[in-house]
N, C-alpha and C positions, 0 to 999 in steps of 0.2 A: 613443516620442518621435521627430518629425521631426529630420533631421541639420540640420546649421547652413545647407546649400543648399536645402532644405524650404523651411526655416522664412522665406525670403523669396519662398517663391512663394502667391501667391494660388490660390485652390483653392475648388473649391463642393462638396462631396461630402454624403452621405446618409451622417452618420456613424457611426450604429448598427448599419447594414448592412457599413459598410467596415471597420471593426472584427470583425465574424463573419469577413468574407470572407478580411482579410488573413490569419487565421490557419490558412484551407485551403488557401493558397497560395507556395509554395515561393520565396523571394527568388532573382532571379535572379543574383546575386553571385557565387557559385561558377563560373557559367559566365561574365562577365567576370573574373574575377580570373589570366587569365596573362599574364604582362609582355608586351608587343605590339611587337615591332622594326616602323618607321610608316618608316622610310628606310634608305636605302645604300648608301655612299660608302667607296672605293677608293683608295689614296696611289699614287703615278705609277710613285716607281723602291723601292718596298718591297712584302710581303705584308703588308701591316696593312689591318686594314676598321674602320671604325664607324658606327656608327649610332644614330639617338633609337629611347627603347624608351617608351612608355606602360603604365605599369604603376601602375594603380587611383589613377589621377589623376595621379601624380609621372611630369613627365617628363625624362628621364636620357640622358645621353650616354654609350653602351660603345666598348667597341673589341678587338681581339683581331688577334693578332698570329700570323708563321708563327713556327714550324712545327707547335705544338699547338692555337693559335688558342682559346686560354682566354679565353672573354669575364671581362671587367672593364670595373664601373660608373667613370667620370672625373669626374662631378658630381654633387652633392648638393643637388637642390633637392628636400625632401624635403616639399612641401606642396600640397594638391589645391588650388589655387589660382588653377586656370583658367591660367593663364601658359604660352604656345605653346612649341616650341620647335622650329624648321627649319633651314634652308637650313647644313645641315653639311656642312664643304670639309676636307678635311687636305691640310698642304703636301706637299711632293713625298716629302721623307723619312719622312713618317708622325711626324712628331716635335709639330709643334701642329694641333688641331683649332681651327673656329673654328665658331659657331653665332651664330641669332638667336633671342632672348627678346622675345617679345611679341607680340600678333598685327598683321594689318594694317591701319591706320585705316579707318574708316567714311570716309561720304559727307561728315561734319563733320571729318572730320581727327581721328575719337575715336578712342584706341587700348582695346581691349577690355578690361571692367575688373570682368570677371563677380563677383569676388571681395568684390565691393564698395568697396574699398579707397581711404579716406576721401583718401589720397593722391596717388591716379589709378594709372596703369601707363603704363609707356613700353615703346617695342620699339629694343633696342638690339642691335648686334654683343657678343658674350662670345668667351672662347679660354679656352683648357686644355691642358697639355701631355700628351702619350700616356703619359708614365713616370710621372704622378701627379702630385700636389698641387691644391691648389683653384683653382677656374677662376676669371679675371677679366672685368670687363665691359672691354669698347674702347673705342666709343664708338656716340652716339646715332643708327641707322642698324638698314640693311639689306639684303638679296643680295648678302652680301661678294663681293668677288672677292679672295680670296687667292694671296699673292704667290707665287711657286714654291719661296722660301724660310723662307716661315711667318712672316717678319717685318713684314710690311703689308697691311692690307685698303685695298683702294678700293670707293668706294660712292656715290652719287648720290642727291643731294637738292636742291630746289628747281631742275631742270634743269642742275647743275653736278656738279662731280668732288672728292668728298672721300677724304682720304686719312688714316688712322689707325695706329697703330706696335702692332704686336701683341706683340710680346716687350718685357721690363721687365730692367730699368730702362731709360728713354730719355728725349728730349727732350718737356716739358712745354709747346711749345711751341701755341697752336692748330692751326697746320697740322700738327701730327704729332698733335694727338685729335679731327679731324673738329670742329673748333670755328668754321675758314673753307674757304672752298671748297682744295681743291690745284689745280686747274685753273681757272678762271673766264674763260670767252671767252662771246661774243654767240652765241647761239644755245641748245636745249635738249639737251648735253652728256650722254650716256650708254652704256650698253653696253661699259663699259670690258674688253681684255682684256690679260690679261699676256702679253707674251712665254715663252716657255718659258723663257730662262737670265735672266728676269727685269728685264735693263736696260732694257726700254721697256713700255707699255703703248698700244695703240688703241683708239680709243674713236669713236663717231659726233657730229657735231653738225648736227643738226637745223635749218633757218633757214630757215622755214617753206615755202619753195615748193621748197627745196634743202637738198642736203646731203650735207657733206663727211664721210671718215674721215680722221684726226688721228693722229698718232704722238706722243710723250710720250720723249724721250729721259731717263732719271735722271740720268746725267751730267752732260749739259750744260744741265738742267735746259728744253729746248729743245722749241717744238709743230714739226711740220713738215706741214703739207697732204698728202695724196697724192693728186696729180692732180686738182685741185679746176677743178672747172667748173659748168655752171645745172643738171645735173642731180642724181637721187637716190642717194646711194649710203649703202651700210647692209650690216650681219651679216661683219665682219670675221674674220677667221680665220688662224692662225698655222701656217706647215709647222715639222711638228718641232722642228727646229734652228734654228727661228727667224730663217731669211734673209730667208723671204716671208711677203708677207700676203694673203690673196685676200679679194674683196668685193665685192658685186652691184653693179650700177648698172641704175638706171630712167631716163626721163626723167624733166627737169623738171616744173611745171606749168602747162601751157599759158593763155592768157588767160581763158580762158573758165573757167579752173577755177581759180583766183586766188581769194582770199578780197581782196576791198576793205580796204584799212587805211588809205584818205586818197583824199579826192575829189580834191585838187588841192593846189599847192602850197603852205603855210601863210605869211603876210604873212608878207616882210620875210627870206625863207629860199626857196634855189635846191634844195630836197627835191622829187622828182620824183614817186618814188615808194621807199616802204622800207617794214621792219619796223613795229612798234606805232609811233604815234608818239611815246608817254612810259617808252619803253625797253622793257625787261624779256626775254623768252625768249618764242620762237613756240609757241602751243599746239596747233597745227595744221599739214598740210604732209605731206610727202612720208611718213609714217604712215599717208595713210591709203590707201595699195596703190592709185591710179589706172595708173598704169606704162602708158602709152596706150590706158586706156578712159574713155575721157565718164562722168564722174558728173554724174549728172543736179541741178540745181539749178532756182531761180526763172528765172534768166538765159539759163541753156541751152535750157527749154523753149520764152523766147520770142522766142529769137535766129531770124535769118534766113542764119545763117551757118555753120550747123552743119554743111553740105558744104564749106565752105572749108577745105583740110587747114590742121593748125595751130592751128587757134583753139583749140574744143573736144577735140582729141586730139593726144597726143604720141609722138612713133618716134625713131629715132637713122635716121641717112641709111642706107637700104637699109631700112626699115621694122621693124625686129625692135626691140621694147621690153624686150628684158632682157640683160644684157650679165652676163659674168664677167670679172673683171678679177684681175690678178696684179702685185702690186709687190715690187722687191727693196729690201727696208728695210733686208739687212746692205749691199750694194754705195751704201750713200745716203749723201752727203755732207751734213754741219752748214755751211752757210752763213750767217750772221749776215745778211751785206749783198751785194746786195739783196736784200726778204725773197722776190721771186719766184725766186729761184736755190732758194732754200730749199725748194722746194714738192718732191715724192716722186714721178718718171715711174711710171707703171703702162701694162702693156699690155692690151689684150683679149685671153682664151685660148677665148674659146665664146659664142655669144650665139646668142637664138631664132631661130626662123623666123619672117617676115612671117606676120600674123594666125597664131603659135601658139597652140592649145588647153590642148599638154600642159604644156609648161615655162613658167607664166607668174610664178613665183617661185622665189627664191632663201632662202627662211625656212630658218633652221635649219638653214644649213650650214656645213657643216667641215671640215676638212683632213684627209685619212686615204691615211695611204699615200702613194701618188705621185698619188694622186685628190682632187678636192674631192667631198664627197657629199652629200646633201638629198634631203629628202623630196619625192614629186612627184604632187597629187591628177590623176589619171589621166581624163579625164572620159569616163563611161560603163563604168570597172571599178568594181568592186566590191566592192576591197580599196584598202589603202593601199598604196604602194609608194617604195623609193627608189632614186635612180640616184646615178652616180659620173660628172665626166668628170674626161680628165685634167688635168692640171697645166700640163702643155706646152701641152695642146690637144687638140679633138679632139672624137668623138661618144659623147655619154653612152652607160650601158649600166647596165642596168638590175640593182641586184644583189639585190631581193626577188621572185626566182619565186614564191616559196610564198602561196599566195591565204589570207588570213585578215588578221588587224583587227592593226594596231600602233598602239597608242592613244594616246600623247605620247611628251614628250622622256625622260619615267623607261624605256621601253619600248627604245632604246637604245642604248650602250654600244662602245665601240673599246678595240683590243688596247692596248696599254703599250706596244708596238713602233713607235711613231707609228701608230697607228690600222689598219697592212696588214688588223685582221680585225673585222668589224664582226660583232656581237652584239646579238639581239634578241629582244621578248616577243611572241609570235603565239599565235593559236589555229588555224593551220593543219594541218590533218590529226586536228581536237579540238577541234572548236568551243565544246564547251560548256567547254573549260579553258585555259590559260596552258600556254606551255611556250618554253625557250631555246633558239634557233637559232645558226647560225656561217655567214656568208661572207665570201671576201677581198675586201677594199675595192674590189679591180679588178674580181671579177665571177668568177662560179662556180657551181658549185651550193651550196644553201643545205644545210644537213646540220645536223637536231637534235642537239640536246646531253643535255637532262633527260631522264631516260626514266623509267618509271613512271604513275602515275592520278593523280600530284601537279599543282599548280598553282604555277608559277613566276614568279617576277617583278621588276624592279629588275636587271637584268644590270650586273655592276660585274668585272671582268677583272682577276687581279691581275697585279702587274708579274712574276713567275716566268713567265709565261705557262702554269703547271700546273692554276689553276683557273681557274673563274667562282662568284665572293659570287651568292647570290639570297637573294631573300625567297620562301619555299615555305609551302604550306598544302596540306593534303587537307581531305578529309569529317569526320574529327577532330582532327587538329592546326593549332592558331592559327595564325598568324603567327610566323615562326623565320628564322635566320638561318641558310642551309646552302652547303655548297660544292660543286661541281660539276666533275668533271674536264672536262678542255680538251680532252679525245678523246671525252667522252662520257659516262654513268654516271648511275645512283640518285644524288639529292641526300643528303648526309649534314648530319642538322643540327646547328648548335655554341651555339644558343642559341633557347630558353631549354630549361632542365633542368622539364618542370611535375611540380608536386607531387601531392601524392595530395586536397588541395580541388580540384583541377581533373575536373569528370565524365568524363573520357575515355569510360569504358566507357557511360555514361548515350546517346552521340549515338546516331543511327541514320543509316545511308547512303542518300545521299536518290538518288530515281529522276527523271529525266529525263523527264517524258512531254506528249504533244504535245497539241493543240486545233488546232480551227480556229474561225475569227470569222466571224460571223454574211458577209462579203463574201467570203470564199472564202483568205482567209490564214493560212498557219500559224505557230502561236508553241511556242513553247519555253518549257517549266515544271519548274521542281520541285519535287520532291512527297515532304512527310517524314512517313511513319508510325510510328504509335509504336510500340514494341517489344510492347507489352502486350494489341497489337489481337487481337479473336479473333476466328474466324472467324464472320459472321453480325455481329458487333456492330457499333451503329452510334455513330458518337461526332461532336459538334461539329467545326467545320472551322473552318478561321481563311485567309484571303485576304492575302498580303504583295504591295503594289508597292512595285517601288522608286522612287528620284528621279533626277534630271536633266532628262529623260526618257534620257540620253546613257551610260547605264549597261548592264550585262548581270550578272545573279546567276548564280553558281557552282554546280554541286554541291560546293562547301567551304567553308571559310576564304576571306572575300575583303582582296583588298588596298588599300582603302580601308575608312580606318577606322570612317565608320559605317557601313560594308555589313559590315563583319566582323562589328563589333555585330550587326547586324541578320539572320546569317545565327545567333549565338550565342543571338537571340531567339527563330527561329524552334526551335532544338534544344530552346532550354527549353519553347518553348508544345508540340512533338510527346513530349517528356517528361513533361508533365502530361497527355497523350492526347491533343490536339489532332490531328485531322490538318492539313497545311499545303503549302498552294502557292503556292509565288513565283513571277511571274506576269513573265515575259520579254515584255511587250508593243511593237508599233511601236513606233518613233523611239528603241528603243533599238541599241548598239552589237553588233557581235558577228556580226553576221548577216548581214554586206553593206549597201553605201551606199543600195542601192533602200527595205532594211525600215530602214534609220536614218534614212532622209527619205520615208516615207512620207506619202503626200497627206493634204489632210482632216484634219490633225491640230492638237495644240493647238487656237488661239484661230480657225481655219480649219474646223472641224469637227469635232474631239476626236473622230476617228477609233478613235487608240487605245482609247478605253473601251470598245470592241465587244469590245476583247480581254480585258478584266477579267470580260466579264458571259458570254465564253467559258470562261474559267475556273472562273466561280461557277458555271456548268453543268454544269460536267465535273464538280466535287464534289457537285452534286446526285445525279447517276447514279451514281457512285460508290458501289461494295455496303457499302464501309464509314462512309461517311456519312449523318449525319440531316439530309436537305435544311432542314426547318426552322429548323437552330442553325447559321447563315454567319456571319462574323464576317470584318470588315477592319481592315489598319492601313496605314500608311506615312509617312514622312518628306519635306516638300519637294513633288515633283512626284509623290510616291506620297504623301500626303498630301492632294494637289490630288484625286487620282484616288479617295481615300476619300471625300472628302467627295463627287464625284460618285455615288458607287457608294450612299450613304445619299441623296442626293437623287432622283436617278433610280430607284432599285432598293431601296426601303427592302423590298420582299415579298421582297424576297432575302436582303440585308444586313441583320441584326437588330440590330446594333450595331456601330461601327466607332471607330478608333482616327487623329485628325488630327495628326500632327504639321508645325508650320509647315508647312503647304498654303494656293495658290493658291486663290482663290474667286473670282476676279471677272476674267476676263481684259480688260486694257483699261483705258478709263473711261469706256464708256458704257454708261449703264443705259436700254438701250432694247430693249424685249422682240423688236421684228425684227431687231435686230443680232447679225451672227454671232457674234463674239466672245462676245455678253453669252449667246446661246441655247447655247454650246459650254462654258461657267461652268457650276461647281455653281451659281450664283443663279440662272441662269435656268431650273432646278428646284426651286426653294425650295420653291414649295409642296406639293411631294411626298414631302417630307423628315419623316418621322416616327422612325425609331430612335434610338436613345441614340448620343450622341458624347461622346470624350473628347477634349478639343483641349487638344494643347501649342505652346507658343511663348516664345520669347526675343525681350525689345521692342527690343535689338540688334543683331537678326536682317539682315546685310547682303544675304543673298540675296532673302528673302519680306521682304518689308514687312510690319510688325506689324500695318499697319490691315488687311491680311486676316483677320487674325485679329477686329478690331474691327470692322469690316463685318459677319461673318458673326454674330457674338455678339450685333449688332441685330436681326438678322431670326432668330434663332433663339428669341431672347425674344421677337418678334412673336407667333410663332407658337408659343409654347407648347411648342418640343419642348426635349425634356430635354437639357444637355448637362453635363458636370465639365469644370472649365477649372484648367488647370495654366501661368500666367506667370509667367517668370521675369526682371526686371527684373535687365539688366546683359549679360545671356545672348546667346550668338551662335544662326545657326541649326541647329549642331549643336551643343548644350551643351558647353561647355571644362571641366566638373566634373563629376569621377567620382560624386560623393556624388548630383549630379541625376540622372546617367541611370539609377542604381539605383533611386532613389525614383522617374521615370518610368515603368521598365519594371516596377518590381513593382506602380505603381497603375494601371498598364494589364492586367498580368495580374488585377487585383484588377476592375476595370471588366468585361472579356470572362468572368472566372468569375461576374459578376453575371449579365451580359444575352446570354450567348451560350450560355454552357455550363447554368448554373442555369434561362436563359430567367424570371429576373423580371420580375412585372409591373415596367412603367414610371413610376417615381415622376412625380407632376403635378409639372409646373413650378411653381416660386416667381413 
């Protein structure tokens, strides 16, 4: 019997055959079934952690606490019901969590509603107290910013600043349940932050060629400007004690790069030039990162003034476009009248060099220490890196020596001490793995912390300063919660406890081994045998890409959730005897910035796929595989790359596995265009082997019609394929019940046409 998520997907199968097959085929269930910690989060001045755990659909808020750090479940939503649940904050004392329920709207403003739920779904802010009892909703919103005292989220919707009361009982009022704006000024109003002791919050606003940071006093219920003038300023930042606030500034937008909102002045009205002219919030503007470089437009190309400084490009006087600024928000006076007294002095403490390369942003920085620090793309290194300057003033200094990939803002992490030590996830010195670093905010040497063959990640510091929280994974262990001493040490894990359904002893330690691609590049693979292989024997092989293309696969446990899946796929298909290689190709991460922007790739020449059909080679030679029985799968932009690999490479590829994959780069179907020759379609007609395609018509990353495109010309031509949509479904399924019945009619599909090598049933 299909489960209740089945039962609304449409499906074409050969059902006498699928019927025999299911039942030589082992359900992959066992190998998902260990609760999955997907995040976490650290309280400021306590040892408490928690985190969302995914376990077999239900997903749950823990937490745990010093000095034994017993994990305990705080909510009970106990139904596979597709229903998200992220962006978890605890206040300072570890006393309330607060989380979001639901996922993020579509292109239509649709909130995801896989479950089918004749109701809809919404995505709102929830809270829960850490000592127990049941969580309540806040209100209708998302990316709280909780207050330092657990008692209020602020949040932003429709370009304004909503504020909501987190602890109960309280006022009923709309502005205290996000029912009207708490802020509401001209402009697109965001990125609110708290003060540390709480009495004010900064926030940006937007207006459109410009834009100011705003201070929020609670008291006197008061905005104040800081330093407001034509240019851009943004990514606010609070020191410790909350005196100062630091905050980039760009220029404004110069003429030539002005978006037109009014040819001339409207009858009967001395308007010169403004914002929309029937109100509303600028959708455009100092977002989108010019900071004196020309973007090129219709206007710009066919100006005759594009050497007159000023027009086309903008600088602050002395030429340098990117300023640091510093205001003291505790020495600022409330002036009522007049409202220009009222405005916030800020000084400059650091600004670039004329025509700089390296520091051309301020994204993503923060106050630490006696430093501000940010990330800073290095142009012509090959790693990421970040710098600190000081506070005072002064010249940056750079505090990631260590050459290896830092991949986002989960990657890392500041001390409890106001930030003196910054903590981070690198594969330096361990490319093919994750591991936790430590240097002081001012600049040092950088000194690992995890030690062992583990894979670390999520650095969260607790306030004792005795540990570092991680999220850790090997070759067998899932996803767990473990701590890490602050001098160093083996992670010790504190959740989850897995039980005896979990295969531990079943994986096999996967080998690292290399290729090179038909133009002289080396990639990086690994490669899982099964335990049972014997010598002389040859066995079917199975091909995994992954997606993004912005990815890199582990030897273990990975830390996105469907690469974890997908690394739990590959153990089970090398468990049933597959041998199996995940296939580290260009443009993915991990390797240096030159193999992450490899030329020739994608929609440009789909470069990468040299390195898939390097792969399929290496299994060909291989003593323990049957060249004959290849077999592919993958999700997304390894999806994209199966279905190339069956169009191009069907004498290789006997059968292959699509899930929401790209088919059609572009939208021109013209057989000389690069784009369309660099598409599976512009191999269609060499597409012979059996596919199985999945897809969610939800799906906000792949557009469904890829999937509907490709399903025209596959019935053109007669080749066989099973289709598995799931109407409602996003593009990584939100129900545990699908991707079970996914992965086991994908193991049921490749024991037909990979491993059995059956004939290939005619098309209908």
């Amino acid at each position: 019997m299909l489960s209740r998520a089945a039962s609304a997907v449409a499906l074409v199968f050969a059902l006498p055959a699928l019927a025999v097959a299911q039942s030589a085929v082992p359900t992959i269930e066992p190998w998902m079934s260990p609760a999955s910690p997907l995040t976490l989060v650290s309280a400021r001045k306590t040892d408490r952690l928690a985190w969302m755990v995914y376990d077999r659909g239900l997903r749950n808020l823990y937490t745990a606490v010093a000095p034994d750090f017993t994990p305990r479940r705080l909510t009970s939503f106990l139904a596979d019901d597709g229903t998200d649940l992220t962006d978890v904050r605890l206040s300072d004392d570890g006393t309330i969590a607060v989380f979001v329920r639901g996922s993020a709207p579509n292109r239509f403003d649709w909130i995801a509603n896989p479950a089918h739920d004749p109701r809809g779904a919404e995505r709102a802010i929830w809270a829960v107290r850490t000592s127990g009892g049941p969580a309540w909703r806040v209100a209708r919103g998302a990316s709280p910013e909780l207050s330092p005292d657990g008692r209020w989220v602020l949040f932003t919707r429709d370009g304004q600043i909503f504020r909501a009361r987190v602890t109960r009982p309280g006022p009923a009022t709309a502005m205290d349940t996000g029912g009207v704006p708490f802020v509401s000024l001209w402009g697109r109003n965001g990125s609110p932050r708290w003060s540390p002791d709480g009495k004010r919050f900064a926030f940006v606003s937007e207006r459109e060629h410009h834009a100011y940071i705003a201070v929020y006093d609670m008291a006197s219920r008061a905005v104040q400007y800081v330093a407001p003038g034509v240019d851009c300023d943004g990514t606010p930042t609070w020191s410790a004690d909350g005196r100062y606030l630091a905050f980039s500034r760009r220029p404004g937008t110069p003429f030539g790069l002005q978006r037109p909102v009014l040819s001339g002045p409207p009858p009967g009205t001395d308007r010169i030039s403004a914002g929309p002219p029937t109100g509303g919030n600028p959708s455009t503007g100092c977002s989108g990162g010019f900071g004196g470089v020309a973007i090129g437009n219709e206007r710009t190309s066919r100006s005759n003034m594009m050497a007159s400084p000023g027009f086309f490009s903008a600088a602050f006087t002395g030429d340098y476009t990117l300023s640091l600024m510093v205001a003291d928000i505790g020495g600022a006076k409330h002036i009522a009248s007049p409202l220009v007294a009222a405005q916030i002095p800020a000084r400059e403490v650091w600004h670039n060099a004329p025509k700089d390369s390296l520091f051309t942003s301020l994204a993503g920085m923060t106050w630490a220490g006696d430093h501000i620090a940010f990330p800073v793309n290095v142009p012509k290194d090959e790693w990421e890196r970040w710098y600190a300057v000081p506070a005072a003033g002064g010249t940056p200094v750079r505090l990631t020596t260590t050459d290896g990939l830092i991949e986002d803002a989960t990657s890392v992490n500041w001390s409890r001490d106001g930030g003196r030590t910054m903590y981070y996830t690198t594969n330096a010195g361990d490319i093919e793995r994750r591991h936790i670093w430590a240097v002081p905010s001012a600049g040092g040497t950088p000194v690992r912390l995890s030690t062992g063959r583990g894979i670390e990640t999520y650095p969260q510091p607790l306030a004792s300063g005795r540990h570092v929280a991680v999220l850790h994974f090997d070759a067998r262990t899932p996803a767990s919660v473990a701590l890490v001493p602050a001098t160093g040490g083996v992670p010790r894990v504190i959740f989850p406890t897995l039980g005896a359904r979990v295969p531990t002893a079943a994986h096999v330690e996967p080998q690292v081994v290399k290729t090179t691609a038909a133009d002289g590049l080396e990639i990086s693979n690994t490669l899982f045998l099964p335990k049972d292989l014997k010598p002389g024997e040859k066995r079917p092989a199975i091909v995994f890409v992954h997606g993004g293309p912005r990815r890199q696969m582990l030897p273990g446990y990975h830390y996105m959730q469907f690469y974890h899946w997908a690394y739990a796929a590959n153990q089970w298909l090398a468990d049933q005897g597959y041998v199996v290689l995940s296939i580290n190709y260009r443009r993915g991460v991990g390797y240096g910035k030159s193999f992450r922007d490899a030329p020739f790739a994608q929609g440009a020449g789909n470069s990468e796929y040299q390195d898939v059909v390097a792969g399929a080679k290496y299994l060909q030679q291989h003593a323990s595989v049957d060249a004959s029985r290849i077999g592919i799968w993958g999700l997304s932009y390894g999806g994209l790359l199966a279905s190339q690999a069956l169009a191009r490479n069907s004498d290789i590829f006997v059968a292959g596995v699509d899930m929401a994959g790209v088919h059609l780069y572009g939208n021109v179907i013209d057989s000389t265009n690069v784009a369309f020759k660099s598409s599976a379609v512009g191999a269609i007609d060499g597409w012979k082997s059996p596919v199985f395609l999945v897809h969610g018509d939800d799906d906000r990353n792949v557009d469904f019609a890829q999937t509907i495109g490709l399903v025209q010309l596959l019935r053109a031509r007669n080749v066989y394929h099973e289709l598995m949509v799931v109407p409602d479904d996003l593009h990584e399924s939100m129900l545990h019940a699908n991707w079970i019945d996914t992965f086991d009619r994908m193991g049921v599909f490749l024991k037909r046409f990979v491993w059995n090598r059956e004939p290939v049933p005619m098309a209908k």
